[in-house]
KOLLORO-312516 format. One line per 8 residues: number of its first residue (from 1); their letters; for each residue x, y, z of C-alpha. Coordinates in pm, whole numbers, plus 32768, in hexadecimal, padded with zeros to 4 digits. Example, Ala and Ser with C-alpha at 12.3 -4.5 7.8 and 13.67 -1.06 7.14 Angstrom:
! KOLLORO-312516
1 = as = 84CE/7E3E/830C  8557/7F96/82CA $
END
This chain:
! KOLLORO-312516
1 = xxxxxxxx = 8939/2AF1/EB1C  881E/2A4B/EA58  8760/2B4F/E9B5  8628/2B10/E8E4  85E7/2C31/E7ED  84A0/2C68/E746  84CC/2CFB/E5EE  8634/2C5B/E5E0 $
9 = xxxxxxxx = 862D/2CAA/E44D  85A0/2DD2/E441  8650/2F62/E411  8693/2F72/E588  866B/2E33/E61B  876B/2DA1/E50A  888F/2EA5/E57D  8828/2E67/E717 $
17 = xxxxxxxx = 885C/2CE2/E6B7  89CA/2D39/E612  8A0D/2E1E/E75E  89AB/2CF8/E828  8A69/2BFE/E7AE  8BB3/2CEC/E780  8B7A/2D32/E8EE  8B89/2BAA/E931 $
25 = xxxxxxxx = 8A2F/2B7B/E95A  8973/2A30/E8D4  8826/2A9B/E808  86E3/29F5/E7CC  863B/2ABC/E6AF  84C0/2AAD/E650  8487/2A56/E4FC  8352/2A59/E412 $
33 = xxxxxxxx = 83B5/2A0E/E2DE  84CD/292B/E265  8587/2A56/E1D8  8579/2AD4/E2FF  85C2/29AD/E3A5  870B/29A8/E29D  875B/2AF1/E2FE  875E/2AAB/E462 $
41 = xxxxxxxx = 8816/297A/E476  8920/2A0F/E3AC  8976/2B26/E473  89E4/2A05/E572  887F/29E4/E62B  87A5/28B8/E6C6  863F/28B0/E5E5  84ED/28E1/E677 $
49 = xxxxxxxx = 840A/28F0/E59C  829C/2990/E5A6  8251/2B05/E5E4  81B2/2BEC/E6DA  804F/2B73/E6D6  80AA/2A4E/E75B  80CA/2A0B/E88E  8124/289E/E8A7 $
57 = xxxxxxxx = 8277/2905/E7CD  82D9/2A30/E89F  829C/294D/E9C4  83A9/2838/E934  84B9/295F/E8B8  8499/29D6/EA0B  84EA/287F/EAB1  860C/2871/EB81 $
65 = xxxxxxxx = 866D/29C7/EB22  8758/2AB4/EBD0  86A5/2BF4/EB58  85DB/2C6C/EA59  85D7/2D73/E93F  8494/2DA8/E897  84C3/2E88/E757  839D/2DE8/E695 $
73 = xxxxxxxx = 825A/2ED0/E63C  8165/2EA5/E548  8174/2FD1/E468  8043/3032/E3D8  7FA9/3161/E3D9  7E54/315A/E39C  7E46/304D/E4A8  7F05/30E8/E5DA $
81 = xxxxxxxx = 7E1D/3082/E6FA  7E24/2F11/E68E  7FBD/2F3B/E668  7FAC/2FC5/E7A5  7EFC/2EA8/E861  7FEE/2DAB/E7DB  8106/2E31/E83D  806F/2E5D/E9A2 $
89 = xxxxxxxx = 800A/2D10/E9A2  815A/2C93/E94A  8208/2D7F/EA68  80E0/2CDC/EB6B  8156/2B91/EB05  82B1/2BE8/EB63  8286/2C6C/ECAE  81CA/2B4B/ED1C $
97 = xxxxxxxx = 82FF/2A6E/ECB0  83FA/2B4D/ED54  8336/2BCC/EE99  842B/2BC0/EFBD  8523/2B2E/EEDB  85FB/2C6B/EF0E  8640/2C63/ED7A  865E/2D58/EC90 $
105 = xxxxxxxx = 8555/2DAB/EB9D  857D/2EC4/EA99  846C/2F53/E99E  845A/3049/E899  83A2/315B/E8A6  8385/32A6/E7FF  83BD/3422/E805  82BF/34D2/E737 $
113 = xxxxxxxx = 8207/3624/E7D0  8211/355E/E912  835F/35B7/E9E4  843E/368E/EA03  8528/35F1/EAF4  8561/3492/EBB0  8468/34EA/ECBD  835A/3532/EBE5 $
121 = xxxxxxxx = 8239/3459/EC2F  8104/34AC/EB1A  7FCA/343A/EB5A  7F7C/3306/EA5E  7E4F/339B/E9CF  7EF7/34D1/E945  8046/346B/E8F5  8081/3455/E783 $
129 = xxxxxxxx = 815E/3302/E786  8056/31D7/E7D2  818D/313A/E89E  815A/3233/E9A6  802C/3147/EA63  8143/3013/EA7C  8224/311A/EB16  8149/3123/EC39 $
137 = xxxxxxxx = 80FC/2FDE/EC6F  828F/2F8B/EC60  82DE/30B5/ED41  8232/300D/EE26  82EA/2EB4/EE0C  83FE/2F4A/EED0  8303/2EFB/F012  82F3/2D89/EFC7 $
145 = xxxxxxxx = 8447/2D62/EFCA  84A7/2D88/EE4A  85D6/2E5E/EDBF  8510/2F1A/ECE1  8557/3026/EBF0  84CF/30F2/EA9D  85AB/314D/E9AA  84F4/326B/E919 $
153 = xxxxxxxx = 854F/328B/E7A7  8512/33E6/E6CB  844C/33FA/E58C  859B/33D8/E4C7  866F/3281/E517  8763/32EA/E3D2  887C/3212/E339  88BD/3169/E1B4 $
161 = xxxxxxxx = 8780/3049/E166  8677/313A/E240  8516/312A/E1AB  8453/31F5/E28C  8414/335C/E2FD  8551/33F9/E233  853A/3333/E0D3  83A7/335C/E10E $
169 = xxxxxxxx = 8406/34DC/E11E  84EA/34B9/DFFA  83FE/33CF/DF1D  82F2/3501/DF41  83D1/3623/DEE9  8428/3550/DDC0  82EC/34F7/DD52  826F/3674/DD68 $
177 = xxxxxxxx = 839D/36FC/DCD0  8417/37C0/DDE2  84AF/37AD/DF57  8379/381A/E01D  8374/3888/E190  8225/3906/E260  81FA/3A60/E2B9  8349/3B38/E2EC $
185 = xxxxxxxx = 8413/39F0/E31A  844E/3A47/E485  83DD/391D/E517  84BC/3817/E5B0  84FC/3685/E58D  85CA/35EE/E659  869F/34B9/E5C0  87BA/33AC/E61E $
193 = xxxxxxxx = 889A/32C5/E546  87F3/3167/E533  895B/30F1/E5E4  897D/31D1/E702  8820/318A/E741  8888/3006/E758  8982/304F/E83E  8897/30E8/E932 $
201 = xxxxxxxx = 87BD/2FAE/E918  88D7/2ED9/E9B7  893A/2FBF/EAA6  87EA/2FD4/EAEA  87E2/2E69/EB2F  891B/2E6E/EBF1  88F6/2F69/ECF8  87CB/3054/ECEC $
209 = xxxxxxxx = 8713/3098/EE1D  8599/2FEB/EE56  84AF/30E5/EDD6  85A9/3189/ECE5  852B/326F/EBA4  8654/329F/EAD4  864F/3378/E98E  8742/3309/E861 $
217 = xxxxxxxx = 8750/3479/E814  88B2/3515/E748  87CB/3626/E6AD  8714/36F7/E7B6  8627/3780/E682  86A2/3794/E4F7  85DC/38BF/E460  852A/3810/E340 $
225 = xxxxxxxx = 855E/3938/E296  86FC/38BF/E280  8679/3773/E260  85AA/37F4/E119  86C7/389C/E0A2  87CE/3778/E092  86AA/36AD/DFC9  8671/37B4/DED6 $
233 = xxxxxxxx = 8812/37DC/DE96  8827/366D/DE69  86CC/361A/DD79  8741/3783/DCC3  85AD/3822/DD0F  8556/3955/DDA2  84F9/3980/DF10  8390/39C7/DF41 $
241 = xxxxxxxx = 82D4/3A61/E07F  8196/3957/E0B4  8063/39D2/E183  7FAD/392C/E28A  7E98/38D2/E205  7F5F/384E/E0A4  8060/379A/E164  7FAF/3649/E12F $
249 = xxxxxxxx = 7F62/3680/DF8B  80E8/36BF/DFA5  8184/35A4/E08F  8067/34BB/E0B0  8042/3413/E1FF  816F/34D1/E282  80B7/361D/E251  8040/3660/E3B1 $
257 = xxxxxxxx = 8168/35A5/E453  8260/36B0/E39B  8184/37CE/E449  81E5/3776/E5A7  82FC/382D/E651  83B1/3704/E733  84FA/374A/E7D5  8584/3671/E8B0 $
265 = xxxxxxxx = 86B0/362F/E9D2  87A6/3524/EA11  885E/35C0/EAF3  87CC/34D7/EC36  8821/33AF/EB77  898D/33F8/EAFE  89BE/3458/EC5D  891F/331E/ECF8 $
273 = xxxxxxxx = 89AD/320D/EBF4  8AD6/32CA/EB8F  8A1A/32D8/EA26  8AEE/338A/E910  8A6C/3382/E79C  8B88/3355/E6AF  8B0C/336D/E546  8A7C/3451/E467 $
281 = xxxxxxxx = 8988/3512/E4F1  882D/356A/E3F4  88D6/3661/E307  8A18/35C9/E30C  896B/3489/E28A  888E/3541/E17C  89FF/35E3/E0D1  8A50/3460/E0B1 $
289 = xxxxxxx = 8976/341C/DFC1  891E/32DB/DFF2  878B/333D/E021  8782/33A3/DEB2  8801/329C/DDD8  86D3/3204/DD8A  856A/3289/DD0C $
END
């Protein structure tokens, strides 16, 4: 297939474009930058170059495409409603290019205090992941006659380079001195290696059923009490019970985020795609070492 991938450089959407093109696929990857434009075309992808807010580029990288993967998001939290109403933009734009087309179009979405299982359907004005109002509108593709599926990803897309949740957690704990975790610990994050999550994404585009949530899930639920643990071994502090209502002087933005207990299934989707996750799982990763080798 032809596949145009939004975020084609980024943590995921740079592994999905390797999986792709291993698989046989041809890639057109969205680019806004010129390193990112470098990035992509090195990895053996076409260039398209502009970003999510606009329209006019998505509407070219999605010309004469097969299917589409759209990884991109604008990540910024202290604007979350206007992140959320470009990326639902950009999925509106692309069913109106594929309706009836019978194609395959894949999102991301996320797992945060939301669902449980594959089946779960939150309503958008609760749910903790601002991806969950695209969800919706893309379940809904299936009756125009669009393949279309979520890939629902956990808080925690691990693996050596990640910059987000995990070396966010770390950076905090390192700054305060010690390996913090709120309340008794107890509560659980569920997490997935950045490459088995890629791997879902094609299979994703392959075969998954119209309609389709699918949850790149290998941890059910991490205690971040472990998780705390394995930081404090490896930055040599002492592990520290953080309350409630201290959890943001101690991780910062993270602080209510950490509170929320969030297991999750993949059981529906290993059994549907024939999914199996085959690197290191959370703690597994953490013992490598590779998330502390820099301040």
């Amino acid at each position: 297939m032809r596949v145009f991938v939004t975020g084609a450089s980024g943590w995921i959407g740079s592994a999905v474009t390797a999986e792709l093109i291993a698989a046989g696929h041809q890639v057109v990857g969205l680019a806004r930058s010129e390193a990112s434009a470098e990035k992509v075309a090195a990895a053996g992808a076409e260039v398209q170059r502009g970003d999510i807010t606009d329209l006019d580029s998505l509407r070219a990288g999605a010309d004469g495409a097969d299917g589409i993967i759209h990884t991109a998001f604008i990540h910024d939290f202290t604007a979350m409603a206007n992140s959320a109403a470009v990326d639902f933009a950009a999925v509106q734009l692309f069913g109106d290019l594929f309706d009836g087309s019978g194609r395959p179009l894949v999102i991301a979405s996320g797992i945060l205090g939301a669902v449980s299982v594959e089946t779960d359907r939150p309503d958008p004005a609760t749910a903790v992941s601002p991806r969950i109002l695209t969800e919706h509108t893309l379940f809904r593709f299936a009756d125009r006659g669009i393949r279309s599926s979520a890939v629902r990803l956990p808080p925690t897309v691990h693996g050596d380079g990640d910059h987000g949740f995990m070396a966010a957690l770390i950076g905090a704990d390192r700054q305060k001195q010690s390996s913090g975790y709120v309340g008794d610990g107890s509560n659980r994050w569920p997490a997935v290696h950045r490459l088995d999550a890629a791997h879902l994404f094609c299979l994703a585009l392959e075969k998954a059923p119209a309609g389709s949530a699918l949850h790149a899930v290998d941890d059910e639920g991490v205690r971040l009490r472990d998780i705390a643990e394995v930081i404090g071994r490896h930055l040599d502090v002492p592990l520290v019970s953080v309350a409630p209502e201290e959890a943001m002087d101690h991780f910062g933005w993270l602080g209510p985020l950490l509170a929320i207990d969030s297991p999750a299934s993949s059981a529906i989707t290993r059994e549907l795609l024939g999914w199996a996750p085959t690197h290191p799982n959370l703690l597994e990763d953490l013992e490598q070492g590779h998330y502390f080798g820099t301040a």
